[in-house]
N, C-alpha and C positions, 0 to 999 in steps of 0.2 A: 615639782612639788610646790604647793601655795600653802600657805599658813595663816590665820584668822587671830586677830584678837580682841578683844572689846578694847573699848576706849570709854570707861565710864565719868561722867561730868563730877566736877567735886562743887561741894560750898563751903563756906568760910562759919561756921559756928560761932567763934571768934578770931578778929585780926586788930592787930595792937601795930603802932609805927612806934619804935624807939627811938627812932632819932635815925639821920642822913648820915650816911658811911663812908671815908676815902676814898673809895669807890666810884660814889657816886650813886650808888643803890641807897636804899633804905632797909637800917633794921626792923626784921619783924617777929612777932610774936603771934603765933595762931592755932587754933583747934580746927584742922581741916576735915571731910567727910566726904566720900563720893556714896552717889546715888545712883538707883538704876536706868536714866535716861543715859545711853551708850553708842558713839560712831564703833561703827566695824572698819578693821584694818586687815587689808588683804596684801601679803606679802607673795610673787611668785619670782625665780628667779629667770633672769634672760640670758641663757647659755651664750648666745653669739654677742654680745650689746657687752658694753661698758656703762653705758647710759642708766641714770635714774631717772625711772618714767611715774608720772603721777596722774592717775584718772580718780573723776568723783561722779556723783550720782547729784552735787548740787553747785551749783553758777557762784555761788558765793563761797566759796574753798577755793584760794590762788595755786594753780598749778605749776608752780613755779619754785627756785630755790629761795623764796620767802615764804614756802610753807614749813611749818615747825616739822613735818613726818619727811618732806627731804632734804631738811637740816640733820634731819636724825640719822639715814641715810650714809648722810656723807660724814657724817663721826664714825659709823659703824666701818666703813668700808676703809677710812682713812687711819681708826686706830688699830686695824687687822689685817692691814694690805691686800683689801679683799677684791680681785678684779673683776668677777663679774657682776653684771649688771641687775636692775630690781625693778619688775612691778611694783607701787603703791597705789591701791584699789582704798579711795576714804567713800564708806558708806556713812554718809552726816547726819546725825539724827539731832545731836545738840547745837545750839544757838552760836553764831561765831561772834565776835566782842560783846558779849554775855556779863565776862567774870564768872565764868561756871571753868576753867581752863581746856574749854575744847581743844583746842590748834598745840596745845602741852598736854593733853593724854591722849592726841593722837603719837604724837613723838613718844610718848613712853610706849604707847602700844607698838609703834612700830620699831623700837627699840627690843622689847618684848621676843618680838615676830621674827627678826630677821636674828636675833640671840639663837631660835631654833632652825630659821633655815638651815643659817650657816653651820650650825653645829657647836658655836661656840664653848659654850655650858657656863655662859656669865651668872656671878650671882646678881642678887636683886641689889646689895651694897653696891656691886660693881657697874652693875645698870644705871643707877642713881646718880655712880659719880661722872659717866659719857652724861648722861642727861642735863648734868649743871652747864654744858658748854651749849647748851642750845635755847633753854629759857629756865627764869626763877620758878615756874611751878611744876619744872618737869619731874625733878626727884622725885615730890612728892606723889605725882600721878605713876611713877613707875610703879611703888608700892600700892595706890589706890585702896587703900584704909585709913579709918581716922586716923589720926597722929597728930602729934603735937611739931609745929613747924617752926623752925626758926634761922636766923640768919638771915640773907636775904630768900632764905627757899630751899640754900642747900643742907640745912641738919633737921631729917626729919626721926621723929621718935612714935613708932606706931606705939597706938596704946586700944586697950581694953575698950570696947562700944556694943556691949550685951544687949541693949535694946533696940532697935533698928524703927523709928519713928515714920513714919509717914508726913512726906515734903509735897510741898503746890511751888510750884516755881512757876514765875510771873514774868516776860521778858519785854519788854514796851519795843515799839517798831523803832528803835533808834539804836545806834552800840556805844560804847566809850571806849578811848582810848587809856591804856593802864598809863603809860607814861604820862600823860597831861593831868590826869588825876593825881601823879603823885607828886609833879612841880609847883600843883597849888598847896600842898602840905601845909601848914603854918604848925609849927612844933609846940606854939603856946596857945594854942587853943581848941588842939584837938581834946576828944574825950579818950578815957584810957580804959578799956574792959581788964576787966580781973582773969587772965586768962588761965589762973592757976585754979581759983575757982570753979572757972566753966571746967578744966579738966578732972577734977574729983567727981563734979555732976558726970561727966558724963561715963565716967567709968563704973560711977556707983549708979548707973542709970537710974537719977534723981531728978528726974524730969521738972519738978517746980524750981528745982538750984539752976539747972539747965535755963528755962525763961527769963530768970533773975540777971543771970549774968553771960548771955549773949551781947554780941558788940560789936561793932566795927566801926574802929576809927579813921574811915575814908568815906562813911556815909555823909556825913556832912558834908564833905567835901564837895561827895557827886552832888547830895541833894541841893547846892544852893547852884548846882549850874541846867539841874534838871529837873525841874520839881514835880514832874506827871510821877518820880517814883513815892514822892510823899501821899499822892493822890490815890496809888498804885496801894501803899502802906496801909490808908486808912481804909480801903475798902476791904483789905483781906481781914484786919481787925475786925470792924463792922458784920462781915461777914461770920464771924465768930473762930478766928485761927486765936489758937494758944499763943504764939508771938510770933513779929515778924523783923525780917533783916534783909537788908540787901546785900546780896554776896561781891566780896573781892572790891573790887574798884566801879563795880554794876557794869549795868542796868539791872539785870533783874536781881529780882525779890523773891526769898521765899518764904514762906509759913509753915509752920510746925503744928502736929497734929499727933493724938497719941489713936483717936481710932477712926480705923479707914471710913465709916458713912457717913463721920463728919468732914473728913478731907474730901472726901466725893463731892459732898454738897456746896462746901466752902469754891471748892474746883468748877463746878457747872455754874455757881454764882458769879464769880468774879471772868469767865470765856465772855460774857459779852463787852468787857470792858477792856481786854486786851483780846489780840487773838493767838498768841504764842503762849500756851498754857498748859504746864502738865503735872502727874500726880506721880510720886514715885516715892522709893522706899528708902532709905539709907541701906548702902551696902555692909 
C-alpha cells in the first residue's frame, strides 16, 4: 500500500522576533498561510528492509538523514517501535531555501502519510507535537492553515481566513540560510509588526487592514545582505501588486492581489525578471 500527501508551501503574512530564548532559539510572533504551490509525498512500505529509503524527482532535495521528511521518518518509527521499513517518493514542486517551509511540510506530510500507513490514528495535536523534534516550522505545516504562530514555532492557533487572496511569489536564483539570518538579529532596531492587528484583518477579511499591517521583522535583515530582493520589491509594486513582503528569513517575495487578471498580469510582468515565478491562491 503507498499513501500520497501534499506538502503545501506556506508564507509569513506577518513575523515579529521578541526577543532570543534560553534556548537559544528566538521568540516569535506570526500570521502564517499556506498556499497552493505543493511537493507530493509518497509513502510505500518495505515489508523485507528496516531501512528509510528516500528518492526525488529533483538534484536539489538531499537524500539523505538531513532531509526533514527522513527526519520524520525516524521520529515516527522510533516513537512507535515501528520496524519496518519506508519508501519517501518527494515530488518538489516548491523552491528549497525559499522561506516558503518546503523541507518542514515535507516532514509534516510525511508525518501525515505514514500516521495512515501505519495505522496509527494520531491526531493533528499529536502530529504537531512529533513534528517539534524535527524543525520550528513543522507544527505549523502539519495543520497547513492560517494560524497564528508562536513560540519558537511550536504553539500554533489556527484561526478563520474566509477570503483566500491571490499570491505571485518571487524566488531570486540564490537561497538563505534561516540560521545566519537570525544571528544577525539586532533586537534594538528591528521593526515590530502589529501582529494582533493583522489577525483581526484577516479573519474579518479586511483586505485594506490586511496591507496596512503586513511585516516582517527579518526583512531587513535579509535585505541589507541581499539587495536584488528590494529590486525584486520595487518591481512587483511598480507592477501594480496591492503589497509586498518577503516571506520568513527569504529570499522570496510575494505580492498580494484580490483579482486573478491583475495577479496574471502583475505574474507575466515581473517572469522576465526572475525566472522562479508563480501564481497561486492561499489555501
Amino acid at each position: 500500500m503507498e499513501i500520497t500527501e501534499k506538502a503545501p508551501a506556506k508564507i509569513n503574512l506577518g513575523l515579529d522576533v521578541l526577543g532570543k530564548r534560553a534556548d537559544g532559539y528566538h521568540e516569535l510572533d506570526m500570521i502564517m498561510t499556506s498556499v497552493d504551490l505543493a511537493d507530493r509525498i509518497t509513502v510505500r512500505e518495505l515489508e523485507n528492509e528496516q531501512v528509510i529509503r528516500l528518492q526525488s524527482n529533483s538534484s536539489f532535495v538531499p537524500l539523505n538523514k538531513k532531509n526533514h521528511a527522513y527526519k520524520a521518518a525516524v521520529v515516527m518509527k522510533k516513537a512507535f517501535g515501528i520496524k519496518k521499513g519506508v519508501e519517501i517518493y518527494i515530488d518538489k514542486k516548491t523552491p528549497v531555501a525559499a522561506g516558503l517551509a518546503g523541507g518542514s511540510s515535507d516532514a509534516a506530510a510525511t508525518l501525515r502519510a505514514l500516521n495512515q500507513l501505519w495505522q496509527l490514528n494520531l491526531t493533528t495535536q499529536e502530529l504537531a507535537k512529533l513534528g517539534e523534534q524535527i524543525g520550528s516550522d513543522v507544527p505549523y505545516c502539519v495543520y497547513g492553515q492560517t494560524a497564528r504562530v508562536t513560540g519558537r514555532g511550536e504553539h500554533v492557533r489556527p484561526i478563520d481566513n474566509p477570503k483566500k487572496f491571490w499570491v505571485i511569489l518571487v524566488k531570486p536564483s540564490f537561497g538563505v540560510s534561516t540560521p545566519e539570518i537570525f544571528r544577525h538579529v539586532e533586537m534594538d532596531k528591528i521593526q515590530h509588526p502589529n501582529i494582533d492587528a493583522l489577525e483581526n484583518a484577516v479573519v474579518n477579511s479586511d483586505f485594506d487592514a490586511l496591507l496596512q499591517n503586513l511585516g516582517n521583522a527579518l526583512e531587513a535583515v535579509t535585505l541589507a545582505k541581499h539587495p536584488l530582493i528590494s529590486k525584486i520589491k520595487e518591481r512587483l509594486l511598480a507592477s501594480g501588486a496591492d503589497a509586498v513582503l518577503m516571506s520568513g528569513s527569504g529570499p522570496t517575495v510575494f505580492a498580494l492581489c484580490q483579482q486573478e487578471k491583475k495577479a496574471q498580469r502583475i505574474c507575466n510582468s515581473i517572469k522576465g525578471f526572475c525566472d522562479e515565478v508563480y501564481l497561486v491562491r492561499m489555501l
